[in-house]
C-alpha positions, 0 to 999 in steps of 0.5 A, spaced: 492 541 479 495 536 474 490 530 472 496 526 470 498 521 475 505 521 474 506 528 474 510 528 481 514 521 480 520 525 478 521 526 486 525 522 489 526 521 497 529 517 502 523 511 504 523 510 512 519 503 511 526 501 506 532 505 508 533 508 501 531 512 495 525 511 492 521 514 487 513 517 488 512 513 483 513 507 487 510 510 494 504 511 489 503 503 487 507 500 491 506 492 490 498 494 490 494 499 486 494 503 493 499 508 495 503 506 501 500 508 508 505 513 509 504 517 504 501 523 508 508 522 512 512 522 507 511 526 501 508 533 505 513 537 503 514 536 497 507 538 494 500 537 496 500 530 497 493 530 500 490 534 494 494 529 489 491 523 492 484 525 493 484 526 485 486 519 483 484 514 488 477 514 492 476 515 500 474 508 501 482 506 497 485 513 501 482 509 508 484 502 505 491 503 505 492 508 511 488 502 514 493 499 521 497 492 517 496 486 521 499 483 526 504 478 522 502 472 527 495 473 526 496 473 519 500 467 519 496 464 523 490 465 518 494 462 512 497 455 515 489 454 517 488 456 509 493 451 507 489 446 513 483 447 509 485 447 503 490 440 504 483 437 507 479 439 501 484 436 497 484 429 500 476 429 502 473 424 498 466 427 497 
């Protein structure tokens, strides 16, 4: 096994979450220092994507980003009562 993250970067294939080509390189990091949830999915064909993940990112980061998301109105929810909150603590006096 190649200890060099980037060794499977070069591989590119059609993203199914945004419609285009893309790198390994971004599936690996994408916006996050965890791989996309769709990795396993995606990459198993290509080489063992399993072994590669296992030997760069820990099992609790592997779970994190398999990790169902959100509902997007529940998120949305929690940050308008954050920014409720904050706005309060803004104008609270004490």
């Amino acid at each position: 096994m190649n200890d060099d993250i980037s060794a499977h970067d070069h591989h590119t294939r059609r993203c199914p979450m945004l419609g285009h080509e893309v790198a390994f390189s971004y599936c690996r990091q994408p916006a996050s220092p965890l791989p996309c949830r769709k990795i396993f999915d995606c990459w198993w064909e290509t080489f063992d994507v399993k072994t590669f993940a296992a030997s760069h990112f820990t099992a609790e980061d592997i779970d994190k980003s398999l990790a169902p998301r959100q509902d997007k109105r529940v998120s949305l929810v929690q940050l308008i009562e954050q920014a409720k909150k904050a706005a309060k603590a803004s104008t609270d006096p004490t």
